[in-house]
PANUMAR-421210 format. One line per field, with one value per residue (C-alpha): residue in one letter; z, y, x; residue number from 1; chain. Coordinates in nm, 2 decimals, padded with zeros to 4 digits. Layout:
// PANUMAR-421210
type <- c(a | ...)
z <- c(Z | ...)
y <- c(Y | ...)
x <- c(X | ...)
seq <- c(NUM | ...)
mol <- c(A | ...)
// end
This chain:
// PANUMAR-421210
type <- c(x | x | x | x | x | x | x | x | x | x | x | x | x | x | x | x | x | x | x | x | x | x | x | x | x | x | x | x | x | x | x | x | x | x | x | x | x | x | x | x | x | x | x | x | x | x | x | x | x | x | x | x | x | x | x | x | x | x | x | x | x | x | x | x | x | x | x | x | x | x | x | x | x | x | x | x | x | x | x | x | x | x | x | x | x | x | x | x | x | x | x | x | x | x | x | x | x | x | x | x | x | x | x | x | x | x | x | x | x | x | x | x | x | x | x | x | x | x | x | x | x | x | x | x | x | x | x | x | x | x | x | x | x)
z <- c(02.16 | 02.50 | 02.58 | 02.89 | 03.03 | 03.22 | 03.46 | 03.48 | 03.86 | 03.99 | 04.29 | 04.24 | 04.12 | 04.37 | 04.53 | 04.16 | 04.00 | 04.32 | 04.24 | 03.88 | 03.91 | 04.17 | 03.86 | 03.59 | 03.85 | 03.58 | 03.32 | 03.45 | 03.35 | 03.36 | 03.17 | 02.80 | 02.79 | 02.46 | 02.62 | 02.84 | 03.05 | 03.16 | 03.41 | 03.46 | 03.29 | 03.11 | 02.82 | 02.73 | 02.97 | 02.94 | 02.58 | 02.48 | 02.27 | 02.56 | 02.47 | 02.65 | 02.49 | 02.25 | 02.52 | 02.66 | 03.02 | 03.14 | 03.44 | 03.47 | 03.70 | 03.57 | 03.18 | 03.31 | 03.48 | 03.22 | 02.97 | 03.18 | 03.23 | 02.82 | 02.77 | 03.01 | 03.25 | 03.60 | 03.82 | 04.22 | 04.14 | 04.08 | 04.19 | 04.03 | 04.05 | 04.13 | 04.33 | 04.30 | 04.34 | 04.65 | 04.86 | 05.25 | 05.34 | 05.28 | 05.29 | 05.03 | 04.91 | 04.85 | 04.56 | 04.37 | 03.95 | 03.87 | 03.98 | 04.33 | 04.32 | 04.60 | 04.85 | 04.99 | 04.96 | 05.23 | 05.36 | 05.54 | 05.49 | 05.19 | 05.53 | 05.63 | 05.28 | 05.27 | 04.83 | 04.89 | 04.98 | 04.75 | 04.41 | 04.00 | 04.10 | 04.36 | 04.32 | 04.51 | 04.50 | 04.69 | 04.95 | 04.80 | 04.99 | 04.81 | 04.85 | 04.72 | 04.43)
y <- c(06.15 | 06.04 | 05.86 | 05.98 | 06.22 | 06.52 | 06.61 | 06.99 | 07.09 | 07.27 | 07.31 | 07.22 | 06.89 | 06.85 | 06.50 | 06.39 | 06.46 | 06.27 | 05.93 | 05.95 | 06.05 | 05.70 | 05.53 | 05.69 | 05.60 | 05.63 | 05.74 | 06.11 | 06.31 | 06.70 | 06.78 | 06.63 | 06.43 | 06.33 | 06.41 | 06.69 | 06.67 | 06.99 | 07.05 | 07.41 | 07.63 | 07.80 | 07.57 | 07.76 | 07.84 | 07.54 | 07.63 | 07.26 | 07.09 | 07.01 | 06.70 | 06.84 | 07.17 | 07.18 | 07.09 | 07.36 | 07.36 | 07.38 | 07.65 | 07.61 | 07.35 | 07.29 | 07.26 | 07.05 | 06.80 | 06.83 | 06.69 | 06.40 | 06.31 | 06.36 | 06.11 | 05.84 | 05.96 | 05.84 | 06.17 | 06.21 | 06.26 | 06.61 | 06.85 | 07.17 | 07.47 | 07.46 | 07.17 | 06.98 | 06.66 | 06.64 | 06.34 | 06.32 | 06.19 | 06.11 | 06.32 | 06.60 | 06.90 | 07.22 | 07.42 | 07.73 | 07.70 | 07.95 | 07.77 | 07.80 | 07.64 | 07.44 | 07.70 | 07.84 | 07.43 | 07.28 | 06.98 | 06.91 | 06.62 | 06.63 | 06.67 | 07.02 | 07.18 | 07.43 | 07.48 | 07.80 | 07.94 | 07.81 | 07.99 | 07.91 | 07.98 | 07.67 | 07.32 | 07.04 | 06.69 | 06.39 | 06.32 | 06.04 | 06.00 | 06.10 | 05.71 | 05.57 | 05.81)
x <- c(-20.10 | -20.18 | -20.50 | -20.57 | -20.88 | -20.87 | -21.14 | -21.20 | -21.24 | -21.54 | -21.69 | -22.01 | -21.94 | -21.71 | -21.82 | -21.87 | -21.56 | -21.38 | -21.56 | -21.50 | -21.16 | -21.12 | -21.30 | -21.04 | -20.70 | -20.40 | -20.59 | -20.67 | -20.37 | -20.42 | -20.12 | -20.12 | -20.50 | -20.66 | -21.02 | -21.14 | -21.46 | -21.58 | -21.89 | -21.84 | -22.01 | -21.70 | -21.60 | -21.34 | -21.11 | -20.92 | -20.77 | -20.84 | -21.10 | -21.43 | -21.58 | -21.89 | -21.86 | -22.12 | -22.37 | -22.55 | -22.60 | -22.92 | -22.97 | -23.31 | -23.34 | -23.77 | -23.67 | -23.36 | -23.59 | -23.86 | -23.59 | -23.46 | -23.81 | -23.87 | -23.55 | -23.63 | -23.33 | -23.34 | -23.35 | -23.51 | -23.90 | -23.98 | -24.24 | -24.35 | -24.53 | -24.83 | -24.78 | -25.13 | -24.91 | -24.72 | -24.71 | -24.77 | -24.47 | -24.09 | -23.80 | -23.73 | -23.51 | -23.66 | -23.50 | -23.46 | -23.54 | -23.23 | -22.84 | -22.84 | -22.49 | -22.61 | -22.72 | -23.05 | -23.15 | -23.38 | -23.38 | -23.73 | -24.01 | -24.34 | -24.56 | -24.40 | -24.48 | -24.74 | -24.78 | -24.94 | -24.59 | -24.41 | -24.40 | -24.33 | -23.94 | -23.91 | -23.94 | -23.94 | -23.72 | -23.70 | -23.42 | -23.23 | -22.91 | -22.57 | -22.47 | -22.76 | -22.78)
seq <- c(1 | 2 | 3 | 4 | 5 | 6 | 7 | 8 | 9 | 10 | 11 | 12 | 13 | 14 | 15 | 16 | 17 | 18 | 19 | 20 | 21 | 22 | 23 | 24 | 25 | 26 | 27 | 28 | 29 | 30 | 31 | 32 | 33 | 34 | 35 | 36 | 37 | 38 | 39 | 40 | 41 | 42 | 43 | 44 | 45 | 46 | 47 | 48 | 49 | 50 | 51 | 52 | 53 | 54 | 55 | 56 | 57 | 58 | 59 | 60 | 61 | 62 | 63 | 64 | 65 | 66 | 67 | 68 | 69 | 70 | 71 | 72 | 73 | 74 | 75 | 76 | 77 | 78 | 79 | 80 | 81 | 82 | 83 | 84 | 85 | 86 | 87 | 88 | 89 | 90 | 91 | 92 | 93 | 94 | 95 | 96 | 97 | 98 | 99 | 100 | 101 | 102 | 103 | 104 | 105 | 106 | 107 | 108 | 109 | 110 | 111 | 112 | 113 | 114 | 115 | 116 | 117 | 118 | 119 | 120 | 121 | 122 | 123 | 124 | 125 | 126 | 127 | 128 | 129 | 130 | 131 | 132 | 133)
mol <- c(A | A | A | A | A | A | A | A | A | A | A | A | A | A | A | A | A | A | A | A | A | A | A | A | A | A | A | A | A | A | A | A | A | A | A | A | A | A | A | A | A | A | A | A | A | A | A | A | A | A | A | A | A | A | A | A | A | A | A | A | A | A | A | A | A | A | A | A | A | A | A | A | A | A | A | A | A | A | A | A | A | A | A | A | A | A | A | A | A | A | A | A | A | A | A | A | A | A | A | A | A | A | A | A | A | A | A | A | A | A | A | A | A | A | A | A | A | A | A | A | A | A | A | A | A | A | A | A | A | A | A | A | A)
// end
């Protein structure tokens, strides 16, 4: 059996996948791996065994955030309906609760927020740069 990895593509980890597949180098085979790690949300498409598999994937972004928060997992600060909390300034994203898959996202400043139009189905992040992150 080999013991190489195979890294499922999808789109929306797109960026991701490329830097840990830079990170695996000769160890990422596709054809014949003893491990499979799959970030899409269809386990089972690849007729292998999904390490990941018997995780359930999170598409509500609030609960998602909730749980990293719960588990001590470093995430962008997060701000939530009814957003009593926001700061004055910084950079942030605006996002939808439900898988956006990356669109309808804005990218604007904490200052340039008015709460009262944002509703229980946004929420807010800070900006941290792809790099830096």
């Amino acid at each position: 059996m080999s013991d190489k990895i195979f890294v499922v593509p999808s789109t929306i980890w797109g960026k991701s996948r490329k830097l840990l597949l830079r990170k695996l180098d000769s160890y990422h085979d596709r054809d014949n791996p003893k491990i499979t790690l799959n970030f899409c949300r269809d386990h089972y498409t690849t007729g292998r065994v999904v390490l990941n598999g018997i995780i359930s994937h999170v598409s509500d972004k609030i609960r998602m955030n909730k749980l990293l928060d719960e588990y001590h997992i470093a995430h962008p600060k997060t701000y939530y309906y009814p957003f009593n909390n926001i700061p004055n300034n910084g950079e942030c994203v605006l996002k939808k609760r439900h898988s956006s898959m990356g669109k309808n996202i804005i990218f604007t400043n904490f200052n340039n927020i008015s709460s009262g139009v944002l509703g229980g189905d946004d929420y807010i992040q800070e900006y941290i740069p792809f790099e830096r992150e």
